[in-house]
Every structure is written in structure tokens, then in C-alpha cells.
FINUKOL-416660 format. One line per field, with one value per residue: residue number from 0; x, y, z of N, C-alpha, C in turn. Coordinates in nm, 4 decimals, padded with zeros to 6 digits. Layout:
BEGIN
seq: (NUM | ...)
n_u: (X | ...)
n_v: (Y | ...)
n_w: (Z | ...)
ca_u: (X | ...)
ca_v: (Y | ...)
ca_w: (Z | ...)
c_u: (X | ...)
c_v: (Y | ...)
c_w: (Z | ...)
END
This chain:
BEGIN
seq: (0 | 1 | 2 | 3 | 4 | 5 | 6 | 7 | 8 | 9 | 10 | 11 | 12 | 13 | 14 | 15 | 16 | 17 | 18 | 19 | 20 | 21 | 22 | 23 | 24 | 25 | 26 | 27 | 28 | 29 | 30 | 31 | 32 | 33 | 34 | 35 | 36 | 37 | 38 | 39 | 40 | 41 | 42 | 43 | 44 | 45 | 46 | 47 | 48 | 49 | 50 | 51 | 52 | 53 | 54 | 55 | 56 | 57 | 58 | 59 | 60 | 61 | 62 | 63 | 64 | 65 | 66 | 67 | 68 | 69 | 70 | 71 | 72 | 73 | 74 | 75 | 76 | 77 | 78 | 79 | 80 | 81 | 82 | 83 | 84 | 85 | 86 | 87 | 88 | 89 | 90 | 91 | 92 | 93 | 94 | 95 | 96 | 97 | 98 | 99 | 100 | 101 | 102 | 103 | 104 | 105 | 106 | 107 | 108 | 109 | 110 | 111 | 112 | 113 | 114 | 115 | 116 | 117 | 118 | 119 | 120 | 121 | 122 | 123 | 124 | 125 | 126 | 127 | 128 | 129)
n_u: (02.0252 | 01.9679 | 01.8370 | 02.1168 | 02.2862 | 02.0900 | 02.1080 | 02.4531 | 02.4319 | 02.3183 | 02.0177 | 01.8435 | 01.6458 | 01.8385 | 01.8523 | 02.0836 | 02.2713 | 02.3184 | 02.3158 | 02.1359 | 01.9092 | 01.6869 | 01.4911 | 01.5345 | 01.6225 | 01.6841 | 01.6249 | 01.4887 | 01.6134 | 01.7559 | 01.5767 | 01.6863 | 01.7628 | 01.9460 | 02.0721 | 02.1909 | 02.2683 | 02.5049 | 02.6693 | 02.7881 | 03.0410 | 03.1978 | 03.2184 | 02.9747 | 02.7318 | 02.4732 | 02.1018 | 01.9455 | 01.5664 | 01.2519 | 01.0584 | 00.9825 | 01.0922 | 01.4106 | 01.5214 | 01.5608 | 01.7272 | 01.8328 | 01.9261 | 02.2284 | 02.1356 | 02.3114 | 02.5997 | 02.5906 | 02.5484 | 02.7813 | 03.0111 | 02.9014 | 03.0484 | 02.9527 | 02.9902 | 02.9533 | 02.8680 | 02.8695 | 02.7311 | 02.5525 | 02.6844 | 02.6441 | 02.4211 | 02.2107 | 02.1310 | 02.2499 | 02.4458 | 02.4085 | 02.6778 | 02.7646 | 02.6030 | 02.5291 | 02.2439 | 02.1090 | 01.9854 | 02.0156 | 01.9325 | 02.1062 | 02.0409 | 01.9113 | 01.7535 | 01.5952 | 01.3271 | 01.3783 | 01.5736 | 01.6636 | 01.5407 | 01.6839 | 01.9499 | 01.8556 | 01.8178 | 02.0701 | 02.1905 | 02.0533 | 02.1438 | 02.4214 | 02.4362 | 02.3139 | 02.4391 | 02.6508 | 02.6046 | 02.3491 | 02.1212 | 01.8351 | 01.7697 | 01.5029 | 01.3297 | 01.2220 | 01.0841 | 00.7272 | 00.7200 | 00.5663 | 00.4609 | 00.6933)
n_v: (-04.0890 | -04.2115 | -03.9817 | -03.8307 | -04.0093 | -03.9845 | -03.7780 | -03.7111 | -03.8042 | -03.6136 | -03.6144 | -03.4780 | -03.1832 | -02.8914 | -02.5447 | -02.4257 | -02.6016 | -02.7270 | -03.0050 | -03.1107 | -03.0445 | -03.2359 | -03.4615 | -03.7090 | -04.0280 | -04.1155 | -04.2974 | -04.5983 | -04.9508 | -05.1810 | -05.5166 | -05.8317 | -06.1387 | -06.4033 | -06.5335 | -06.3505 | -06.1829 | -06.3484 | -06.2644 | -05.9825 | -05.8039 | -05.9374 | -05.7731 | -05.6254 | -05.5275 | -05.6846 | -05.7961 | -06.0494 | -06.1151 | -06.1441 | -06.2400 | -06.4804 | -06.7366 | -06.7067 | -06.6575 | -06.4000 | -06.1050 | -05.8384 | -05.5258 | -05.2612 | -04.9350 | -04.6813 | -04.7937 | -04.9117 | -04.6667 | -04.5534 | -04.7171 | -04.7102 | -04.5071 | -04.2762 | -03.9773 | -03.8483 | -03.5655 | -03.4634 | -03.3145 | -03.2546 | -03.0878 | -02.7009 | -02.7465 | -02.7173 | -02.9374 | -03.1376 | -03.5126 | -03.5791 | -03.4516 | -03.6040 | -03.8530 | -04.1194 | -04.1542 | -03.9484 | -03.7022 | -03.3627 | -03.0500 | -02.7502 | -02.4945 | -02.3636 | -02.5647 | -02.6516 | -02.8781 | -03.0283 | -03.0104 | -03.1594 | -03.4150 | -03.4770 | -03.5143 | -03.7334 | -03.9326 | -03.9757 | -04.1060 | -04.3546 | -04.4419 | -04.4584 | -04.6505 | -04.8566 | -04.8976 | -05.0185 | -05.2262 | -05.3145 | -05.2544 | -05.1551 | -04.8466 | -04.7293 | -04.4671 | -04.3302 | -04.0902 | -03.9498 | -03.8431 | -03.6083 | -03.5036 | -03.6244)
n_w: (02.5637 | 02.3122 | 02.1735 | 02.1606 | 02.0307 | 01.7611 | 01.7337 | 01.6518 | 01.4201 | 01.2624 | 01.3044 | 01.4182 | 01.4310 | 01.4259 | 01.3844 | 01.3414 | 01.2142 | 00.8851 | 00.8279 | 00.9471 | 00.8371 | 00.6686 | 00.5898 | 00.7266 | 00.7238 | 00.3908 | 00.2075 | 00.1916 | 00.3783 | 00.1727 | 00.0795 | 00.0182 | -00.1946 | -00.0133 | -00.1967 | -00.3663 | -00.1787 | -00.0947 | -00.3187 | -00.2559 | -00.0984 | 00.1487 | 00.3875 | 00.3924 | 00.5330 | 00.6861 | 00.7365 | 00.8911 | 00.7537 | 00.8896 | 00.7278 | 00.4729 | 00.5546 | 00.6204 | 00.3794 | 00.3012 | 00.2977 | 00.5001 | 00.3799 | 00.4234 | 00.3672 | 00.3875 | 00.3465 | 00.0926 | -00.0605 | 00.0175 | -00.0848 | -00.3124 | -00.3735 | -00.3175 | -00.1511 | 00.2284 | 00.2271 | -00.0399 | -00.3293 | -00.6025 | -00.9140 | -00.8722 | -00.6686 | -00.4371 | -00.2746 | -00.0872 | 00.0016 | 00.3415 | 00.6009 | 00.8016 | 00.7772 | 00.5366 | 00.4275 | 00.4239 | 00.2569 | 00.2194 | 00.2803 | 00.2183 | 00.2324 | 00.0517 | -00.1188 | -00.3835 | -00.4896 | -00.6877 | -00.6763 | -00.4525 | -00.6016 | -00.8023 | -00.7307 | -00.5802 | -00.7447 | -00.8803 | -00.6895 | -00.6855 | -00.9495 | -00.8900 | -00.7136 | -00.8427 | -01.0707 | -00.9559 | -00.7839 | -00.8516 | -00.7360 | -00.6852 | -00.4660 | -00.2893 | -00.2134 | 00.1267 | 00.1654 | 00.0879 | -00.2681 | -00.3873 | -00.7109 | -00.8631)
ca_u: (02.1216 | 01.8918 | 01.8500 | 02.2634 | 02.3117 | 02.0290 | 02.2001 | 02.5321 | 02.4237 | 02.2239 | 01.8684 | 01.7507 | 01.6698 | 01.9376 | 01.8327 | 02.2430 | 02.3182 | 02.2563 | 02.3035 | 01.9592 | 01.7927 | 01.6575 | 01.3300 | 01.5518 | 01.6950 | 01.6047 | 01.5986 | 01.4972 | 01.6937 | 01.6808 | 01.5964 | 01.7706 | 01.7898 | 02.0160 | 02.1923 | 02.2315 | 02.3398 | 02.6731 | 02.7525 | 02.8681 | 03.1648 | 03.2120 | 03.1746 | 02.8745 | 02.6773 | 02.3573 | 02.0610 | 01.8493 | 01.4669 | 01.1508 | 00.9861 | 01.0440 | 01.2148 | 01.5471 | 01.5782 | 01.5946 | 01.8336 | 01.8197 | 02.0885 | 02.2146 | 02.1393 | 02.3927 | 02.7015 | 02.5628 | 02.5988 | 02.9388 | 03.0720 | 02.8943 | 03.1468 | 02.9080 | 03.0718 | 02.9074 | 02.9336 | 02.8765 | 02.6262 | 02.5885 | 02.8059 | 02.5678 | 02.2713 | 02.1820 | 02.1476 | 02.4316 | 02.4448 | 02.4464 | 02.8529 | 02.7151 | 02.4995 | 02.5383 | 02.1299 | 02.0611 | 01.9848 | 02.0348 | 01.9153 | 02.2131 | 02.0153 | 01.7904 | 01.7502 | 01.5038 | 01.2590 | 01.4022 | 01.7287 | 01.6865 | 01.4936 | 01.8340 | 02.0423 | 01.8199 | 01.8115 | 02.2001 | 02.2670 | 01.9802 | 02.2082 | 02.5552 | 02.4120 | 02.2698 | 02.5546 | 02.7807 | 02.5525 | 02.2446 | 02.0164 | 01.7844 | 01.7304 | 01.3422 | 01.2837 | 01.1015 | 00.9754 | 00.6437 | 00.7862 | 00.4823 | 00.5068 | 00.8196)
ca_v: (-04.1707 | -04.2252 | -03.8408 | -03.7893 | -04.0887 | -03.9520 | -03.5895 | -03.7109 | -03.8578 | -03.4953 | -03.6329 | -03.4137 | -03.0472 | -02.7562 | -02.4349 | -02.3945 | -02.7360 | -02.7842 | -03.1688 | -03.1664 | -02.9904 | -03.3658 | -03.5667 | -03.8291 | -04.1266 | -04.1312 | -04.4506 | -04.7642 | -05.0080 | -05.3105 | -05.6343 | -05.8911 | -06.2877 | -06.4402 | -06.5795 | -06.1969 | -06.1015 | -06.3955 | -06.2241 | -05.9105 | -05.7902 | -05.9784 | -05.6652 | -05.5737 | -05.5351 | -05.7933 | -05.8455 | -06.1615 | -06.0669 | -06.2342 | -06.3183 | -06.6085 | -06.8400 | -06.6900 | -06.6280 | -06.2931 | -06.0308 | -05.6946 | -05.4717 | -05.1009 | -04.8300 | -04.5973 | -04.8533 | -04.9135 | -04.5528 | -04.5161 | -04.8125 | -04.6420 | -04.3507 | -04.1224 | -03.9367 | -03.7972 | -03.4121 | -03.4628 | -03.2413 | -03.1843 | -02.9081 | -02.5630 | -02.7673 | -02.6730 | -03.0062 | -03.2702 | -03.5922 | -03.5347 | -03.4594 | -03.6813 | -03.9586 | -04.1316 | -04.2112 | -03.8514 | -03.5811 | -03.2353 | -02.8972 | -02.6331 | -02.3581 | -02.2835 | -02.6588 | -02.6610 | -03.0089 | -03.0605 | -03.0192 | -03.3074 | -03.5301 | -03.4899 | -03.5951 | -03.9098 | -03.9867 | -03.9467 | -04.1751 | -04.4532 | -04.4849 | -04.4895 | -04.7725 | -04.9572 | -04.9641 | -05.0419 | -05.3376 | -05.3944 | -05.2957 | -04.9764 | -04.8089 | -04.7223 | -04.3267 | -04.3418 | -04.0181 | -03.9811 | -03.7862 | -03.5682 | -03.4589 | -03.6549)
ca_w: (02.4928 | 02.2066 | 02.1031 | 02.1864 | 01.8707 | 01.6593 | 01.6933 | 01.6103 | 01.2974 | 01.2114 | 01.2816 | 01.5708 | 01.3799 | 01.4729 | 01.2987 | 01.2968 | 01.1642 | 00.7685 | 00.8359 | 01.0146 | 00.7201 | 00.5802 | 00.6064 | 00.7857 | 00.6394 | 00.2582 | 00.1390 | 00.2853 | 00.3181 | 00.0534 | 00.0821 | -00.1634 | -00.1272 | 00.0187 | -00.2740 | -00.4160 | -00.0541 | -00.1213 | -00.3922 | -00.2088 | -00.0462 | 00.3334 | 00.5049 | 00.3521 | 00.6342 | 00.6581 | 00.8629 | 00.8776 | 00.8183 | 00.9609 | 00.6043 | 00.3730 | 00.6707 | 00.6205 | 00.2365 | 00.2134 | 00.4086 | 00.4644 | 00.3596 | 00.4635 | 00.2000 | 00.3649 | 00.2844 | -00.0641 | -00.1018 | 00.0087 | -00.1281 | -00.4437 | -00.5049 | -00.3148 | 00.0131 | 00.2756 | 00.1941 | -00.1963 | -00.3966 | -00.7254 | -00.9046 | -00.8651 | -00.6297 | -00.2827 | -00.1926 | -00.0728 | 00.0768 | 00.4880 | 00.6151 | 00.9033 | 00.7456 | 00.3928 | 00.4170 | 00.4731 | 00.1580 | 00.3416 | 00.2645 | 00.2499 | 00.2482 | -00.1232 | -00.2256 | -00.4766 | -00.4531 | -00.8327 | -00.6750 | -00.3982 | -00.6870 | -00.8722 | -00.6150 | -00.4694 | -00.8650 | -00.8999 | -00.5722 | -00.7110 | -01.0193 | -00.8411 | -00.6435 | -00.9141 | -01.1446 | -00.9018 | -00.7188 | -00.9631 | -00.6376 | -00.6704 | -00.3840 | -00.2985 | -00.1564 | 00.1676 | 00.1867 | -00.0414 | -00.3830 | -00.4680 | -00.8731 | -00.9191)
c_u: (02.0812 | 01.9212 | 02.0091 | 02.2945 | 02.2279 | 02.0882 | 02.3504 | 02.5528 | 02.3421 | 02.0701 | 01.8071 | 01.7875 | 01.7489 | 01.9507 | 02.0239 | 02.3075 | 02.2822 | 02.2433 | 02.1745 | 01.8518 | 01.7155 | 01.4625 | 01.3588 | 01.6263 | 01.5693 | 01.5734 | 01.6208 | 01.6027 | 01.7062 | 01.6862 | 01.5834 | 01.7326 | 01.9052 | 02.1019 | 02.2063 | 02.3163 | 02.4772 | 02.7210 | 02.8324 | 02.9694 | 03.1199 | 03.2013 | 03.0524 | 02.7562 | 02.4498 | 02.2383 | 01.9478 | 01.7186 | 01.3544 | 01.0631 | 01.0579 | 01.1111 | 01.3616 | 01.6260 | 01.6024 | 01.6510 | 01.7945 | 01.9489 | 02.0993 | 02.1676 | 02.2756 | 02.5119 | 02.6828 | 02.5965 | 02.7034 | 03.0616 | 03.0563 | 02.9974 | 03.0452 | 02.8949 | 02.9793 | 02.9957 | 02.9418 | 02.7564 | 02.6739 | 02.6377 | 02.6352 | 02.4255 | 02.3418 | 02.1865 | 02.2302 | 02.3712 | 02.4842 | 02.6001 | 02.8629 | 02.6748 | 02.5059 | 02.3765 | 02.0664 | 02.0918 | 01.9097 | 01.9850 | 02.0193 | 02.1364 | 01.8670 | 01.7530 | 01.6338 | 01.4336 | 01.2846 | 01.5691 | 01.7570 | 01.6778 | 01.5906 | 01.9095 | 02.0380 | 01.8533 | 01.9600 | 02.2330 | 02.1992 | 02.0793 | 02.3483 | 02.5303 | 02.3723 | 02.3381 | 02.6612 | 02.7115 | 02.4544 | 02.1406 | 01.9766 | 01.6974 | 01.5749 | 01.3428 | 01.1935 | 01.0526 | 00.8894 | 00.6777 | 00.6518 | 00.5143 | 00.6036 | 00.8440)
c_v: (-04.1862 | -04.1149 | -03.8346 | -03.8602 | -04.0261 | -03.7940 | -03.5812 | -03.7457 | -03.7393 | -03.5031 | -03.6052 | -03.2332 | -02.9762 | -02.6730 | -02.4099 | -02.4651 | -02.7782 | -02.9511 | -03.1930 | -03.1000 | -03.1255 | -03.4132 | -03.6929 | -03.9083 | -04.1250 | -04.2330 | -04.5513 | -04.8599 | -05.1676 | -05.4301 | -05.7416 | -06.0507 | -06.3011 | -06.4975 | -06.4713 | -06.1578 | -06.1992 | -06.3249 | -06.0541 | -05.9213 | -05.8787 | -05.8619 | -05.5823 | -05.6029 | -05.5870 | -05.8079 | -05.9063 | -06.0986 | -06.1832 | -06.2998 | -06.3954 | -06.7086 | -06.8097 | -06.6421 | -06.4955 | -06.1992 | -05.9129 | -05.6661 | -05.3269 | -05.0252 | -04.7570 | -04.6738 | -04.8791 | -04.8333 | -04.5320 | -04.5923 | -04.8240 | -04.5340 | -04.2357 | -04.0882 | -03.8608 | -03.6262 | -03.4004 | -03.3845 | -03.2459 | -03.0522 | -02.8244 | -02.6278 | -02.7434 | -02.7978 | -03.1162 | -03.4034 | -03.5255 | -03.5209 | -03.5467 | -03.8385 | -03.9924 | -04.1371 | -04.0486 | -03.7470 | -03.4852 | -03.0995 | -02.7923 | -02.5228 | -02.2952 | -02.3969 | -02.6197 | -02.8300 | -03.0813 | -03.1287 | -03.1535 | -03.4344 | -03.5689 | -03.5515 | -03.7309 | -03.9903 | -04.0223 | -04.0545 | -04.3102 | -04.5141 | -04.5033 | -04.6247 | -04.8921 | -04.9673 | -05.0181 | -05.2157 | -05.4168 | -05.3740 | -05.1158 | -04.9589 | -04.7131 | -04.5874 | -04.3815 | -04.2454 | -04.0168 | -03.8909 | -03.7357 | -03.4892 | -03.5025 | -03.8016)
c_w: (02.3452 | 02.1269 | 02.0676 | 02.0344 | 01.7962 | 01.6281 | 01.6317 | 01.4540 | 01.2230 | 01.1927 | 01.3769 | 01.4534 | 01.4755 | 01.3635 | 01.2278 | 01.2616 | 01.0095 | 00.7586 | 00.9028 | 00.9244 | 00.6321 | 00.6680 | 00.6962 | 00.6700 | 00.4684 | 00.1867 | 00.2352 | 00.2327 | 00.2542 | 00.1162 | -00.0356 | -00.0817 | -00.1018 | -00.0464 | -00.3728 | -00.2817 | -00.0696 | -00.2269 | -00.3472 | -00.1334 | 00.1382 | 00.3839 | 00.4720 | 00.4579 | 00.6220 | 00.7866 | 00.8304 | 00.8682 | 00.8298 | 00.8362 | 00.5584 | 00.4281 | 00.6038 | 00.4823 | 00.2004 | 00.3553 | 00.3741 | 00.4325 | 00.4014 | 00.3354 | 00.2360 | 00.3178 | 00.1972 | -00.0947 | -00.1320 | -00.0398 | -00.2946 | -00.4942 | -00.3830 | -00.1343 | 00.0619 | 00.2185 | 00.0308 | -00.2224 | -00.5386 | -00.7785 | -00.9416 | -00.7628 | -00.4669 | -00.2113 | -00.1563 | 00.0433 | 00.2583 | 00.5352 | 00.7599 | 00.9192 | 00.5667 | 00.3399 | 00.4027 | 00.3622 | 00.2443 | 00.2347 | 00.2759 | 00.2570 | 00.1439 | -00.1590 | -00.2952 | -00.4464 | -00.5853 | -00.7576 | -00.5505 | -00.4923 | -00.7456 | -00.7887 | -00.5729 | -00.6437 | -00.9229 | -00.7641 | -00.6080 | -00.8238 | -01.0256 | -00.7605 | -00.7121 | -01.0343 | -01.0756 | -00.8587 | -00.7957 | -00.8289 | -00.6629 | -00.5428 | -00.3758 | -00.1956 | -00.0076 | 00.2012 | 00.0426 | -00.1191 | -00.4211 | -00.6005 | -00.9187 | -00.9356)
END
């Protein structure tokens, strides 16, 4: 049941699947206070966390994303690599990416999210040289 959801979302590798070409979810997802989390939209999806007795919330990254402008199935014009056509959390490999050409991308989705919200999203795989 587990695998079946993690495969539908492109996070079980399939050599014949470019949506499973990723590291997994790319960015964690933020945590803001609770009087930053009223100032978003009501459906901005929220979840209580265990520090600070209650002051600070988590938030999704992938609905930040997409609520940024940036669609599952987006790449930059001439780069190999695109947001997942599966997963908004998920920068995918088509085929040649370059490790310039993901850095571009996560760097291009950090600043659609943080002009739109004022929240920068934090990489969680480790970025060696970049």
C-alpha cells in the first residue's frame, strides 16, 4: 500500500519512468509561526509541530510551489531538468540533466516561492559545489 502511493507520486525508481529520475522530495518543508501561517490562503495546507508549544506550523513545500506559478511538468527553456509530472516536491532527471541544470531549477522554484510568499524553501538533498 505504501510502495503503490510512493510509485504513484514517481518515488519508487522505474528505469522507464523519467518521474523517478529524482533524489526524492527536494525541499523540506518550512516551518513559519503561526502568526505568518494566518496570513495565508485558508487552504493552505498546515500541520501543528511538536516545538515551541504550538507556535510554529509546518507547511507543504509542494503547494507553495504550485500556488507559486510552478506546474508539475515545468523545466527551464533548453534544461534537462523539470519539476516531476507526478510530484510538485520532486526535481526529475529527463535524461542529460546537468547538476548546474538541477541547481538552476531548485534556484528558479526558491525564488517563485519567495516572491510570491516571502518563505525560502531549504534543499534537502546535500548541494556539493553549489
Amino acid at each position: 500500500e505504501v510502495l503503490a502511493l510512493r510509485a504513484s507520486k514517481g518515488m519508487v525508481l522505474n528505469e522507464s519512468d523519467h518521474d523517478t529520475w529524482s533524489c526524492g522530495s527536494f525541499f523540506t518543508n518550512p516551518i513559519v509561526s503561526e502568526s505568518f501561517a494566518r496570513t495565508l490562503p485558508l487552504d493552505a495546507p498546515q500541520w501543528p509541530t511538536v516545538e515551541d508549544d504550538g507556535k510554529t506550523v509546518k507547511l507543504s513545500a509542494a503547494w507553495l510551489i504550485e500556488q507559486a506559478g510552478v506546474r508539475k511538468g515545468f523545466s527551464l527553456p533548453r534544461s534537462h531538468a523539470a519539476i516531476s509530472s507526478k510530484h510538485a516536491l520532486a526535481i526529475t532527471n529527463r535524461g542529460t540533466a546537468t547538476a548546474n541544470e538541477v541547481a538552476e531549477l531548485a534556484r528558479y522554484v526558491q525564488l517563485q516561492v519567495s516572491n510570491k510568499f516571502g518563505i525560502t524553501l531549504v534543499p534537502e538533498p546535500n548541494l556539493i559545489g553549489f
